[in-house]
PyMOL Python script that loads the backbone (N, CA, C, O; Angstrom):
from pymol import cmd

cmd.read_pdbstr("""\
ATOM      1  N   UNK A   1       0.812  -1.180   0.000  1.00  0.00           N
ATOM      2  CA  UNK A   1       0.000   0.000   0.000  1.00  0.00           C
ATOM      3  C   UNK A   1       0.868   1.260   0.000  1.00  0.00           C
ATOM      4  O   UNK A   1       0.723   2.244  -0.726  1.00  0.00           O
ATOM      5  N   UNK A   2       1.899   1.034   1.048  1.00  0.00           N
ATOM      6  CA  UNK A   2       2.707   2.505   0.796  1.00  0.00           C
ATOM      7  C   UNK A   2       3.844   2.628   0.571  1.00  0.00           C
ATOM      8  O   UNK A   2       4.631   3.100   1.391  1.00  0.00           O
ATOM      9  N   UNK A   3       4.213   2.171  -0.755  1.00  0.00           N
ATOM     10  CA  UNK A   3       5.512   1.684  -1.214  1.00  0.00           C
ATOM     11  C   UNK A   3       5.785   2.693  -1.728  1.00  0.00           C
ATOM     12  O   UNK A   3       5.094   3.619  -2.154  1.00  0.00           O
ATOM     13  N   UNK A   4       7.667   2.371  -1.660  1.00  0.00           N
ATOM     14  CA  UNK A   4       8.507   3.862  -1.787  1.00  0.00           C
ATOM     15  C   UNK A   4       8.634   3.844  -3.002  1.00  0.00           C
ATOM     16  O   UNK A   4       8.880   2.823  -3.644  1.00  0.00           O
ATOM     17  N   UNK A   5       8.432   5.356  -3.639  1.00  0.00           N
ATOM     18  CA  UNK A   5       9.051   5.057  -4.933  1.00  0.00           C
ATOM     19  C   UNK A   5      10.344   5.556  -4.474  1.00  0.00           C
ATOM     20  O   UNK A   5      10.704   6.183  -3.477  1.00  0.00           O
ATOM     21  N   UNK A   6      11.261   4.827  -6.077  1.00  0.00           N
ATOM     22  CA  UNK A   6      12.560   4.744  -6.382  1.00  0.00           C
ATOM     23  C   UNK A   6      13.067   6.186  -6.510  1.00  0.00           C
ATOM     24  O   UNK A   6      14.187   6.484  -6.096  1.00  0.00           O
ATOM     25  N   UNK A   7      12.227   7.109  -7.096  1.00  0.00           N
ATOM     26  CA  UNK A   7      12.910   8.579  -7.401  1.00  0.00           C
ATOM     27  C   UNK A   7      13.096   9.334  -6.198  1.00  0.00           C
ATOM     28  O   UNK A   7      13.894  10.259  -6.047  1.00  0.00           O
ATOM     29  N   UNK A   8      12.266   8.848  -5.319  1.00  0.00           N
ATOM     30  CA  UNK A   8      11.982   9.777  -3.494  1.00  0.00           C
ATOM     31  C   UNK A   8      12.634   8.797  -2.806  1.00  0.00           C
ATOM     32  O   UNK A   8      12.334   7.714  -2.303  1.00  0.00           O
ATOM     33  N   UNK A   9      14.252   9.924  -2.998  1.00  0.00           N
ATOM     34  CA  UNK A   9      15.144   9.602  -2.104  1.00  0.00           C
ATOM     35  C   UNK A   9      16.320  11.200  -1.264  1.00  0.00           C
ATOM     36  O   UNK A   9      16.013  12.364  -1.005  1.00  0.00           O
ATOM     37  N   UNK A  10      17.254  10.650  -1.147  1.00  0.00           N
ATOM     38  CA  UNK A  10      17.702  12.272  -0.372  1.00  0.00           C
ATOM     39  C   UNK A  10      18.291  12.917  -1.470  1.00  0.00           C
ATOM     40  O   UNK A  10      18.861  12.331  -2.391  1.00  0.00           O
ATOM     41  N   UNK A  11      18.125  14.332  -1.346  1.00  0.00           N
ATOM     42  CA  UNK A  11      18.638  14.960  -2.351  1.00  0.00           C
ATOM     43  C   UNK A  11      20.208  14.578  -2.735  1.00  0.00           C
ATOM     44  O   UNK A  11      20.712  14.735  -3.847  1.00  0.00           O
ATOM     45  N   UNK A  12      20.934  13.983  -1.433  1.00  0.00           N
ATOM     46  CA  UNK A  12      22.124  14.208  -1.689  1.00  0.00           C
ATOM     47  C   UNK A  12      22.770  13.416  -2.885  1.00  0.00           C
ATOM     48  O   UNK A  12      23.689  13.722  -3.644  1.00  0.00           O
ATOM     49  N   UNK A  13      21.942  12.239  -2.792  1.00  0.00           N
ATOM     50  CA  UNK A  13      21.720  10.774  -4.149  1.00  0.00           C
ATOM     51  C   UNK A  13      21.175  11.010  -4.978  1.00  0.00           C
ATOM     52  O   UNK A  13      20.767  10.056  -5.641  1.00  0.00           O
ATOM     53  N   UNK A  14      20.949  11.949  -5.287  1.00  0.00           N
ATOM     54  CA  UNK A  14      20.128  12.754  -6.242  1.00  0.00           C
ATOM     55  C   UNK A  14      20.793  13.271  -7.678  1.00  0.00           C
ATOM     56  O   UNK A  14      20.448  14.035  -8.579  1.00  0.00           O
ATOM     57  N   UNK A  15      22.032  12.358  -7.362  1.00  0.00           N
ATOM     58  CA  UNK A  15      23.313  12.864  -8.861  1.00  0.00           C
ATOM     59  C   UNK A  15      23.450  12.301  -9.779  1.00  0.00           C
ATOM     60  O   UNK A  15      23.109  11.136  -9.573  1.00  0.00           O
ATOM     61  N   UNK A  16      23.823  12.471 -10.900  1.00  0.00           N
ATOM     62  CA  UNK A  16      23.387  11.747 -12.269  1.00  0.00           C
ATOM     63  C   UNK A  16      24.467  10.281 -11.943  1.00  0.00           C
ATOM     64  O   UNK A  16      24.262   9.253 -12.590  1.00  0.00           O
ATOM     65  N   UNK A  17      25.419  10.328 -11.055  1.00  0.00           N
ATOM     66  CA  UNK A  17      26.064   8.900 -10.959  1.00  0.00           C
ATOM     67  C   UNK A  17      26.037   7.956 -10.545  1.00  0.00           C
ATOM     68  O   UNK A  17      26.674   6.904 -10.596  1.00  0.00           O
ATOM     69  N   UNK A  18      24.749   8.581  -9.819  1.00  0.00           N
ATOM     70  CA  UNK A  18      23.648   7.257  -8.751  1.00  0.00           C
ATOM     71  C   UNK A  18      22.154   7.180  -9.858  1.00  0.00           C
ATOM     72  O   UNK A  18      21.041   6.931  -9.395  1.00  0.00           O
ATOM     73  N   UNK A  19      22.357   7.398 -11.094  1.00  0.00           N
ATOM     74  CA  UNK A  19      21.354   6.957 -12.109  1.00  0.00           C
ATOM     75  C   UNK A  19      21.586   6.099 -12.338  1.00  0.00           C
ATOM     76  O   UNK A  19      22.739   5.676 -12.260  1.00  0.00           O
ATOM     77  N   UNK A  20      20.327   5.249 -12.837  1.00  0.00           N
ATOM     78  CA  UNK A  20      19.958   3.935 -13.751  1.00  0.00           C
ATOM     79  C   UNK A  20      20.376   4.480 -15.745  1.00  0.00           C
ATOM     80  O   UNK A  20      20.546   3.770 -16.735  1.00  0.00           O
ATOM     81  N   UNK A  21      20.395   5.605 -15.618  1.00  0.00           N
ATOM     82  CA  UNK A  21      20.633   6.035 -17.362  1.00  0.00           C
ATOM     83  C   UNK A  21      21.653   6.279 -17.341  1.00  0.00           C
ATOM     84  O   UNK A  21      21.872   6.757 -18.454  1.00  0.00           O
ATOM     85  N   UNK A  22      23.163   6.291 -16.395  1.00  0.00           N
ATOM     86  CA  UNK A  22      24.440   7.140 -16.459  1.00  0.00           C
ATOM     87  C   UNK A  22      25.311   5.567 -16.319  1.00  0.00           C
ATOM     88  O   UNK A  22      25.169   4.608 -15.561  1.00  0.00           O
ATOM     89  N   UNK A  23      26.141   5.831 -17.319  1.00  0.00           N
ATOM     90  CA  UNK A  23      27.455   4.916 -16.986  1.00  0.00           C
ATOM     91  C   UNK A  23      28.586   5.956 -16.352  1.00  0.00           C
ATOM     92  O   UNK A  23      28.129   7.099 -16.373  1.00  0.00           O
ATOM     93  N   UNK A  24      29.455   5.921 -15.989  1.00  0.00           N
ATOM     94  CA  UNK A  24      30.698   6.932 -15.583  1.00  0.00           C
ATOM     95  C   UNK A  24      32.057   6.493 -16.423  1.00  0.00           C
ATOM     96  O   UNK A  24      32.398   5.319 -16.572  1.00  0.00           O
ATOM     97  N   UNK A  25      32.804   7.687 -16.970  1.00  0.00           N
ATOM     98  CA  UNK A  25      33.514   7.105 -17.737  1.00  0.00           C
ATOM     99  C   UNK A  25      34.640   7.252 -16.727  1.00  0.00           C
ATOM    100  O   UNK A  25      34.689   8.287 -16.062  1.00  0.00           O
ATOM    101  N   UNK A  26      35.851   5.979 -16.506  1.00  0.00           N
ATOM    102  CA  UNK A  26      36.561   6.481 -15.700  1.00  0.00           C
ATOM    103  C   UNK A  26      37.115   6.989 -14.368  1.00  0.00           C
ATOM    104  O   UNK A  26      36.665   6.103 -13.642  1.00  0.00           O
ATOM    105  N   UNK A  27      37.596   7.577 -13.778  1.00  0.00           N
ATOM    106  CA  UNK A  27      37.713   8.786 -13.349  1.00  0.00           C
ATOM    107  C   UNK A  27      37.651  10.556 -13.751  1.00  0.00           C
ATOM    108  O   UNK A  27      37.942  11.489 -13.002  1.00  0.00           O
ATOM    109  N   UNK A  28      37.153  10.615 -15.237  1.00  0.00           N
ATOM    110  CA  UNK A  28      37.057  11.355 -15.510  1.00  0.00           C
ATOM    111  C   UNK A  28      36.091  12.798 -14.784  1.00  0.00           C
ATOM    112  O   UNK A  28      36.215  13.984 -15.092  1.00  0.00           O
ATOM    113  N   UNK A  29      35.322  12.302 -13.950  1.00  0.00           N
ATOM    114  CA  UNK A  29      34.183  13.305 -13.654  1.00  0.00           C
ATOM    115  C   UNK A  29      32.938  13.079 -14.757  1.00  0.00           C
ATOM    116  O   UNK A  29      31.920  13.736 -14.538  1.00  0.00           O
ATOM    117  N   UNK A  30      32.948  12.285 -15.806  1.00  0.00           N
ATOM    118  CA  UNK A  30      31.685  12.541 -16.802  1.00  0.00           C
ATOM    119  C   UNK A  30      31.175  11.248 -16.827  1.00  0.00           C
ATOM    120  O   UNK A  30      31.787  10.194 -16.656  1.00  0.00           O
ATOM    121  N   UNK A  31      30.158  11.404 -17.024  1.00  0.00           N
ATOM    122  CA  UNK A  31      29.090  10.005 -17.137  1.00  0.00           C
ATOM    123  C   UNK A  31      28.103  10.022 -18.887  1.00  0.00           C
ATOM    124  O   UNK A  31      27.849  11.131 -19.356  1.00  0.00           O
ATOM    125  N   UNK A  32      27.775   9.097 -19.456  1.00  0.00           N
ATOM    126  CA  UNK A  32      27.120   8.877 -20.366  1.00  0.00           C
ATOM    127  C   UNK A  32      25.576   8.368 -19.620  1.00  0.00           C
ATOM    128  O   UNK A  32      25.252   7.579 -18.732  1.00  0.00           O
ATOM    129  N   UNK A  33      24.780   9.440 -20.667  1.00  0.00           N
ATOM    130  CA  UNK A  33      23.627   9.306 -19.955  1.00  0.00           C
ATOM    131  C   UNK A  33      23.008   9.315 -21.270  1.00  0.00           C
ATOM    132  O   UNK A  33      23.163  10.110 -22.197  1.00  0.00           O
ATOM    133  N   UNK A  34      21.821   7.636 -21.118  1.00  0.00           N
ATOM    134  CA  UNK A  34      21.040   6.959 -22.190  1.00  0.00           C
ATOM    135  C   UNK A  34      20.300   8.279 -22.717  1.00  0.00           C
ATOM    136  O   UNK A  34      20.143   8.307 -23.937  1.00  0.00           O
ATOM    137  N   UNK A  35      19.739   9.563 -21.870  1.00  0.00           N
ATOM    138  CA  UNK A  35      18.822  10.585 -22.007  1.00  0.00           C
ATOM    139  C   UNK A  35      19.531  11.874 -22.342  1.00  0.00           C
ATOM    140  O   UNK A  35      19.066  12.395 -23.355  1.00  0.00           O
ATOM    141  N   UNK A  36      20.465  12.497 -21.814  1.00  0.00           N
ATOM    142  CA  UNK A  36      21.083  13.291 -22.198  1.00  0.00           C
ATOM    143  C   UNK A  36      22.266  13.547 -22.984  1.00  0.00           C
ATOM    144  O   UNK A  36      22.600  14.648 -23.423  1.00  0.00           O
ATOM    145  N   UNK A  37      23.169  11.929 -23.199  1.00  0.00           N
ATOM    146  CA  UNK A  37      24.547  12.056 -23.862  1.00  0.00           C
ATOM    147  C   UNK A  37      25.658  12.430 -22.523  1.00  0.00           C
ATOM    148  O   UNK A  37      25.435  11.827 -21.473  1.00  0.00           O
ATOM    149  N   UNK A  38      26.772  13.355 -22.556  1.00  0.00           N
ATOM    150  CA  UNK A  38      27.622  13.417 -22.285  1.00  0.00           C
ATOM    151  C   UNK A  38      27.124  14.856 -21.031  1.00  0.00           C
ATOM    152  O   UNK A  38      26.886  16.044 -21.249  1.00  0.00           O
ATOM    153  N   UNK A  39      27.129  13.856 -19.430  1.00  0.00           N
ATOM    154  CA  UNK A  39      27.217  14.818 -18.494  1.00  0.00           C
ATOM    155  C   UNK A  39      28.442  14.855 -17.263  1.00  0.00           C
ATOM    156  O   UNK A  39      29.461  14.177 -17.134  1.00  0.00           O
ATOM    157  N   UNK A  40      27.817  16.040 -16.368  1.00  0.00           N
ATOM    158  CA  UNK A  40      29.131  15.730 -15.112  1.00  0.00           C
ATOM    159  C   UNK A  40      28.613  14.802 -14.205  1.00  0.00           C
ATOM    160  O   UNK A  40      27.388  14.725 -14.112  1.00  0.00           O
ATOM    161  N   UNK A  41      29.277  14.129 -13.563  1.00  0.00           N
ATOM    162  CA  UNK A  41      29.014  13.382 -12.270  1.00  0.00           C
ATOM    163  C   UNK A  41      27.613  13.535 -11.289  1.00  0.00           C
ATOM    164  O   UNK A  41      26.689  12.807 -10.925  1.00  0.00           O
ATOM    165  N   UNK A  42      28.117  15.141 -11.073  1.00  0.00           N
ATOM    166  CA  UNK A  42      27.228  15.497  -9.969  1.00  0.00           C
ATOM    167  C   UNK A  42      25.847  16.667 -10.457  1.00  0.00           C
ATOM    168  O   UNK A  42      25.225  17.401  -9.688  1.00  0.00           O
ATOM    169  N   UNK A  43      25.634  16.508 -12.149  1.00  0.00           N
ATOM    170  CA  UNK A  43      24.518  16.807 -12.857  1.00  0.00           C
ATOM    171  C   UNK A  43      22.992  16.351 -12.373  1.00  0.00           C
ATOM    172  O   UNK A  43      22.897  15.476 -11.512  1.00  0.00           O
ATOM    173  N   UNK A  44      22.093  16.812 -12.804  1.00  0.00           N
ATOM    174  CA  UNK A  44      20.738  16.225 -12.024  1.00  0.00           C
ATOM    175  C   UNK A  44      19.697  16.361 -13.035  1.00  0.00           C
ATOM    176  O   UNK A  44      19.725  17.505 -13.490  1.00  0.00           O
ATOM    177  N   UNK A  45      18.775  15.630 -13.573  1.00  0.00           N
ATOM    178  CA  UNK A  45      17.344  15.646 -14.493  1.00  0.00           C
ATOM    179  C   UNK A  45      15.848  15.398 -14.345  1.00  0.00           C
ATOM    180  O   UNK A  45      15.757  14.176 -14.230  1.00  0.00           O
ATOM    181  N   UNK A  46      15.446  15.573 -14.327  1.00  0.00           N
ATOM    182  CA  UNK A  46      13.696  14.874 -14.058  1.00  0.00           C
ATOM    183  C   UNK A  46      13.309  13.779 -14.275  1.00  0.00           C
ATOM    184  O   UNK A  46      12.227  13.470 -13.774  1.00  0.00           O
ATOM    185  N   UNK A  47      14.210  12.546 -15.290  1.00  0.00           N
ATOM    186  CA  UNK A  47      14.369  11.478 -15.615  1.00  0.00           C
ATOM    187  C   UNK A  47      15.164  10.754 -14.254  1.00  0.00           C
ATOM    188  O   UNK A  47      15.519   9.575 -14.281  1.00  0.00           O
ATOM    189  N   UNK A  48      15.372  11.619 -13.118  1.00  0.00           N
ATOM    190  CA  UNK A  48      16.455  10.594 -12.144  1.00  0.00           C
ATOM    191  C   UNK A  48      15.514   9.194 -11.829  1.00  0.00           C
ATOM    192  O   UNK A  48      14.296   9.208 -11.652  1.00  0.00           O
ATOM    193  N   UNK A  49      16.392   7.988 -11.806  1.00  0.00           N
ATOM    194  CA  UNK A  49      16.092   6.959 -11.282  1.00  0.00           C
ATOM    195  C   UNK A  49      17.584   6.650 -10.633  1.00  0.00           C
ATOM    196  O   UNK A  49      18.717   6.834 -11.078  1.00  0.00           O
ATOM    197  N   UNK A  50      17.110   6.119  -9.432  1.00  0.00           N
ATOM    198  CA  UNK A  50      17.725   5.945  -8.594  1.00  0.00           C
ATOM    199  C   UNK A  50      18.650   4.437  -8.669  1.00  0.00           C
ATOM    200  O   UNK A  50      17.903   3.604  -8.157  1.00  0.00           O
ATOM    201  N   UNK A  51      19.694   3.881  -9.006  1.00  0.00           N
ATOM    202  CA  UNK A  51      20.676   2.822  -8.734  1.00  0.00           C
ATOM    203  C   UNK A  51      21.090   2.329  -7.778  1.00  0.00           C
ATOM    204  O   UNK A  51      22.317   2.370  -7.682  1.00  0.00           O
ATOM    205  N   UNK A  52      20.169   1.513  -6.416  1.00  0.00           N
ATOM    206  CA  UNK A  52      20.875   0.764  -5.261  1.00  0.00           C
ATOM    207  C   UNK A  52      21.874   0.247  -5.456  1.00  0.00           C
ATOM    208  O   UNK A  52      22.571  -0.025  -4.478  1.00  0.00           O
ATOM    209  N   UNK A  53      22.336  -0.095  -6.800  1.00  0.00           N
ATOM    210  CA  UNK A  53      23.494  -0.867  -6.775  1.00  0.00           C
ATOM    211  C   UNK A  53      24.913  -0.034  -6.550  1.00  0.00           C
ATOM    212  O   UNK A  53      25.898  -0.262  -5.848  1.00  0.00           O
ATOM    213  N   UNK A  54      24.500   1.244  -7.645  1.00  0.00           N
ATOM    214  CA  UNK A  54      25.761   2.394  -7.484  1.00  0.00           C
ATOM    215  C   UNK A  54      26.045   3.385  -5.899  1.00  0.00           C
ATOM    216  O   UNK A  54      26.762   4.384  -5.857  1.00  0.00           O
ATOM    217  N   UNK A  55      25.424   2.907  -4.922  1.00  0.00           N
ATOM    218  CA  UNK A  55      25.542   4.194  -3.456  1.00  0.00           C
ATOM    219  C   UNK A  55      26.569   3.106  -3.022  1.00  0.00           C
ATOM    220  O   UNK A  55      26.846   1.907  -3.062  1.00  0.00           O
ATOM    221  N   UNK A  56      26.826   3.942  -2.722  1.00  0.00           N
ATOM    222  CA  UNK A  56      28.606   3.572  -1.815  1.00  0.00           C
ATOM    223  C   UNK A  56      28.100   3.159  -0.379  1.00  0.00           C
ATOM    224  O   UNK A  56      27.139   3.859  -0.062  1.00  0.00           O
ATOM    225  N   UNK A  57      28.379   2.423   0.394  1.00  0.00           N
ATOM    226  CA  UNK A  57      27.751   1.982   1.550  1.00  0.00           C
ATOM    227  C   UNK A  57      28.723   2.892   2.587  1.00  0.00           C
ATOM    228  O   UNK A  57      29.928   3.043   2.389  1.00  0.00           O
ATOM    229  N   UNK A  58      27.905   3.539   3.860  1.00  0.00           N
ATOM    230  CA  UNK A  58      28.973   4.017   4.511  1.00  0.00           C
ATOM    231  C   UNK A  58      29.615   2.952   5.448  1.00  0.00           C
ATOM    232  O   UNK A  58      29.009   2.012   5.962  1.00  0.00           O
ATOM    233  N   UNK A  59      31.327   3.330   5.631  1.00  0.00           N
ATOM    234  CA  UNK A  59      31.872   2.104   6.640  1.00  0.00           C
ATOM    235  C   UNK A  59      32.529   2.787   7.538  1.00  0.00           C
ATOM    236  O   UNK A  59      33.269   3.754   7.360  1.00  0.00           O
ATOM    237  N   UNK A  60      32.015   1.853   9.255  1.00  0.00           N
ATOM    238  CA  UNK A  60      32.293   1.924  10.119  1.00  0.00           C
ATOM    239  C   UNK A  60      33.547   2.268  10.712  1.00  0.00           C
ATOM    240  O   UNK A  60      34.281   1.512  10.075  1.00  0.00           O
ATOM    241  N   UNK A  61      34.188   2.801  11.382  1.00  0.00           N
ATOM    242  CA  UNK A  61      35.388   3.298  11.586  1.00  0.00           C
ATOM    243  C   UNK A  61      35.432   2.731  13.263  1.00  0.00           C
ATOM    244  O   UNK A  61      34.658   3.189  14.103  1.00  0.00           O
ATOM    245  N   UNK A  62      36.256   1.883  13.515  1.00  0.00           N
ATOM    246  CA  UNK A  62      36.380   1.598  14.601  1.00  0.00           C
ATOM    247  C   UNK A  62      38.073   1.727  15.204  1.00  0.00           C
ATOM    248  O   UNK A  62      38.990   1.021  14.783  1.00  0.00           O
ATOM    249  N   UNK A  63      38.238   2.969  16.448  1.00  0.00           N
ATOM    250  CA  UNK A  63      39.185   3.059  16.376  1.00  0.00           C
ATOM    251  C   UNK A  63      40.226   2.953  17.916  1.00  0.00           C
ATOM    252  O   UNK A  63      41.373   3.364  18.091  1.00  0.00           O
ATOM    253  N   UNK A  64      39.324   2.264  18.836  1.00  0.00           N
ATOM    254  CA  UNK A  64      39.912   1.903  20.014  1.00  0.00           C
ATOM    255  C   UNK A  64      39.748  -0.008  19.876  1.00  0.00           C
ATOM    256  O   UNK A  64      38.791  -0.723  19.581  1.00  0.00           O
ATOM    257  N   UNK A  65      41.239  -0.321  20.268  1.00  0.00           N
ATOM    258  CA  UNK A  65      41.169  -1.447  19.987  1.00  0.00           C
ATOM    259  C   UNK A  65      40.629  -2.391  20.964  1.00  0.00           C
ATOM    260  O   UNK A  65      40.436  -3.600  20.837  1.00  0.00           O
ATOM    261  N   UNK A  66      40.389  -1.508  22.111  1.00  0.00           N
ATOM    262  CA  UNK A  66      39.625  -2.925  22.855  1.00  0.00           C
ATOM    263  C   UNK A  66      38.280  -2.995  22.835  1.00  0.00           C
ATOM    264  O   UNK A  66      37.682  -3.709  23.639  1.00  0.00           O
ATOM    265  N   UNK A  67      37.755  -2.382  22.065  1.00  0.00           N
ATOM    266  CA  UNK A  67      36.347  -2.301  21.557  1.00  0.00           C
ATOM    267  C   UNK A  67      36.093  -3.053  20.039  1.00  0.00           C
ATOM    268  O   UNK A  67      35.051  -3.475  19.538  1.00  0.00           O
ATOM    269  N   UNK A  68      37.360  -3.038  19.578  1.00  0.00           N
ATOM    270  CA  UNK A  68      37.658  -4.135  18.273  1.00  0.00           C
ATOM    271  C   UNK A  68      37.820  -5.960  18.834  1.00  0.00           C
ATOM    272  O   UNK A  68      37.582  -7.007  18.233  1.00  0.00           O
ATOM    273  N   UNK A  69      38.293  -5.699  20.136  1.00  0.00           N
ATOM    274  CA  UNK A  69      38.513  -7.096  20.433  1.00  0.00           C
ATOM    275  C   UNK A  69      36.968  -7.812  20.638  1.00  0.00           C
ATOM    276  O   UNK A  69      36.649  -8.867  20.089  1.00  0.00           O
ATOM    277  N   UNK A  70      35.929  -6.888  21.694  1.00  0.00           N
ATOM    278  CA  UNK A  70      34.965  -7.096  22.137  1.00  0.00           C
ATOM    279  C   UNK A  70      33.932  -7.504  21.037  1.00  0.00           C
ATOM    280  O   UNK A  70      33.400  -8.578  21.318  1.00  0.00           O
ATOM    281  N   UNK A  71      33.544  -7.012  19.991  1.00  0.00           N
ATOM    282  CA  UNK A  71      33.107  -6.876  18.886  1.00  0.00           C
ATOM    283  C   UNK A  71      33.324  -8.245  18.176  1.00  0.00           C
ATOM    284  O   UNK A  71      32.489  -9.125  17.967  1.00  0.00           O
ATOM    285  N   UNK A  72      34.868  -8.210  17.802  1.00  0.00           N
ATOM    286  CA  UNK A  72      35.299  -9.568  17.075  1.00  0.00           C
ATOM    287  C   UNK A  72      36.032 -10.455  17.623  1.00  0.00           C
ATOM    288  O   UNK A  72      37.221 -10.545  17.318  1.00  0.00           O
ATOM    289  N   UNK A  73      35.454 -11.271  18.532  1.00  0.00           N
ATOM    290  CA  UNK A  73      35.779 -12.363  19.498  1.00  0.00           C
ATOM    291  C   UNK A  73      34.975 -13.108  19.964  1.00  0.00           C
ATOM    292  O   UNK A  73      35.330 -13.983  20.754  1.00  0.00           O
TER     293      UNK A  73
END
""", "prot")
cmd.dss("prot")
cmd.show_as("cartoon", "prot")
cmd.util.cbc("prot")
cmd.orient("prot")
């Protein structure tokens, strides 16, 4: 009943390199986009669809080690 759509997400993912239409060439900064051709990275369209596969997962930083032992033991 109250399913998310894919486009309503945070603005910050909101960049043409977390699209379903953008490949990225490189490291260049530019992405090929099925809809527009040749954009920047951090470009944005009305066509955004969102890519779970392309978000970078954030990782944990653990930096006292006896809280590393506790954890993984």
């Amino acid at each position: 009943m109250f399913k998310k759509n894919k486009s309503e997400c945070l603005p910050e993912n909101r960049i043409c390199a977390y699209c379903e239409h953008a490949r990225p060439l490189g490291d260049s900064g530019i992405c090929i986009c099925d809809i527009k051709g040749l954009i920047k990275d951090d470009g944005v369209c009305r066509k955004f669809s969102l890519d779970l596969l392309k978000l970078k997962p954030h990782v944990l930083k653990l930096t006292d080690t006896e809280e590393n032992s506790l954890l993984f033991t």
